[in-house]
Structures are given as structure tokens and as C-alpha cells.
C-alpha positions in Angstrom: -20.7 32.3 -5.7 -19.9 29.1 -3.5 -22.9 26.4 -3.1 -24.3 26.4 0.1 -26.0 23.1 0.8 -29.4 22.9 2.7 -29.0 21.9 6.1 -30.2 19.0 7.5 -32.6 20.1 10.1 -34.5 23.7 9.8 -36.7 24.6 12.7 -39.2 27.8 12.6 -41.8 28.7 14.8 -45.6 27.7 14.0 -48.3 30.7 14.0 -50.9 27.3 14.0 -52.3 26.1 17.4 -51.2 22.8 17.7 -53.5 20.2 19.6 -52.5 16.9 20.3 -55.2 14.4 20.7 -55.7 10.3 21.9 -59.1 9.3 21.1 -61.1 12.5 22.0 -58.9 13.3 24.9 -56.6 16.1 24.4 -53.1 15.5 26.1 -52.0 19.0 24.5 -52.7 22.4 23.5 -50.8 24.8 22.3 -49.6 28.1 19.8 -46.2 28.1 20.7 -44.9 24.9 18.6 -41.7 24.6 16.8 -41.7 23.2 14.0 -39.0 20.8 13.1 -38.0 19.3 9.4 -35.0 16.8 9.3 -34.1 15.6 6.0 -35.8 12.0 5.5 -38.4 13.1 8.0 -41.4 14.2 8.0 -42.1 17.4 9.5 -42.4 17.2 13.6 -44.0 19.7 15.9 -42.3 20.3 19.2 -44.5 22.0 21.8 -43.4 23.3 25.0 -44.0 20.6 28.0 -46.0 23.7 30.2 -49.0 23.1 26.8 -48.5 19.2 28.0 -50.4 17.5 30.2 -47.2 16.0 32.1 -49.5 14.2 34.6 -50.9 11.7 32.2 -47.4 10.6 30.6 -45.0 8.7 32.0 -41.1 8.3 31.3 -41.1 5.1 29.5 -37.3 2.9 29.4 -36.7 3.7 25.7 -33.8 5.6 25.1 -32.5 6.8 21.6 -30.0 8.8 20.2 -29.7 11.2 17.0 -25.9 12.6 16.2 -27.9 15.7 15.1 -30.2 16.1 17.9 -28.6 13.9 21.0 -30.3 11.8 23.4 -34.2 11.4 23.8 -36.5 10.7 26.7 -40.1 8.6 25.6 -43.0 9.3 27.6 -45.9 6.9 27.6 -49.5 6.6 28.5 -50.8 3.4 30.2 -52.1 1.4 27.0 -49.6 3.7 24.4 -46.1 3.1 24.8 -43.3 5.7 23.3 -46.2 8.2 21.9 -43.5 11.0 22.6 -40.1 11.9 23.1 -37.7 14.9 24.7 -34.5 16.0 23.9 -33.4 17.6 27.5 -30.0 18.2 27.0 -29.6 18.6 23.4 -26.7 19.4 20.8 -25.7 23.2 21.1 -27.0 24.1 17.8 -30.6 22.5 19.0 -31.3 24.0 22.4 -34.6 25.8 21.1 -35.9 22.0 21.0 -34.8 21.6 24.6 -37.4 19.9 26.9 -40.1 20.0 24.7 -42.3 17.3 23.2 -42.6 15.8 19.8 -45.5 13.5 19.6 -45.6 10.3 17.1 -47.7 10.8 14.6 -48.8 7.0 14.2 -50.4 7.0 17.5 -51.9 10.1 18.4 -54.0 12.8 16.4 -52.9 15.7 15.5 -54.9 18.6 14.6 -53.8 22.6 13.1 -55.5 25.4 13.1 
């Protein structure tokens, strides 16, 4: 029987509803979150922009790119820059994360149910 290594990235889909909070406002709501674990990582949540609220966030200039993912948008608010980022057009074998939102932990809350 051959060894077959874990994989890098694993994603699954959260029963949990997902809130994403600055302060006490709520910038998203949702219970259709991937979740997303990357070796090295710890485990992101990627919720679906339509459980976003787009209008508060802007597209910020930061740019990045992941040989496992591809290339990421950040979106900002006014006084938080680069609290979350977008994979639009991502690798083939990641397009469930496409054009959804992962939110850094370090600067907003997050909260599970």
C-alpha cells in the first residue's frame, strides 16, 4: 500500500455561522463559509462576498501571491488597512475559494456559532 502524503491545503464547508466583526460593527454574516487549512497556517474562513458588506471595504494597493492559491486582492476600511483579501481568479484546483473573502484574524473579530 503506497503512502499518500496529506495535502497541503484541505478546504470543507462550515455548518457554523460565521460573523465577522470590527469593534461592535458587523462587516459580515454568514453560514455558508469555507473553511480553509494550509499547512503552516492557521485555519481561515472564506465567506461568500454576497454575506460581505462590500460597501464599507475598499480595494486597497496590496497585492500578493501564493503558488498554491494565486494572486490576492486586499480590501480595507478607512482606519484598517489589508483586513481582508480575495483570490478572483484562482489556481484550477481552488476555484471553490473564488471571490470570496478571508478576513485577518489580527484585526478583526471573529465569532462561531
Amino acid at each position: 500500500m503506497a503512502d499518500h502524503p496529506e495535502p497541503r491545503i484541505t478546504l470543507h464547508s462550515l455548518s457554523s455561522r460565521v460573523r465577522i466583526l470590527v469593534g461592535e460593527t458587523v462587516i459580515a454574516d454568514t453560514c455558508n463559509a469555507l473553511e480553509l487549512c494550509e499547512k503552516g497556517y492557521p485555519p481561515r474562513r472564506y465567506l461568500p462576498r454576497s454575506d460581505v458588506e462590500m460597501a464599507k471595504l475598499s480595494v486597497s494597493h496590496t497585492v500578493t501571491h501564493c503558488p498554491f492559491k494565486g494572486d490576492s486582492t486586499y480590501y480595507s476600511l478607512p482606519d484598517l488597512p489589508d483586513i481582508a483579501w480575495s483570490y478572483d481568479h484562482p489556481i484550477k484546483e481552488m476555484q471553490a475559494i473564488a471571490g470570496r473573502l478571508a478576513f485577518d484574524a489580527d484585526k478583526v473579530t471573529l465569532e462561531m456559532e
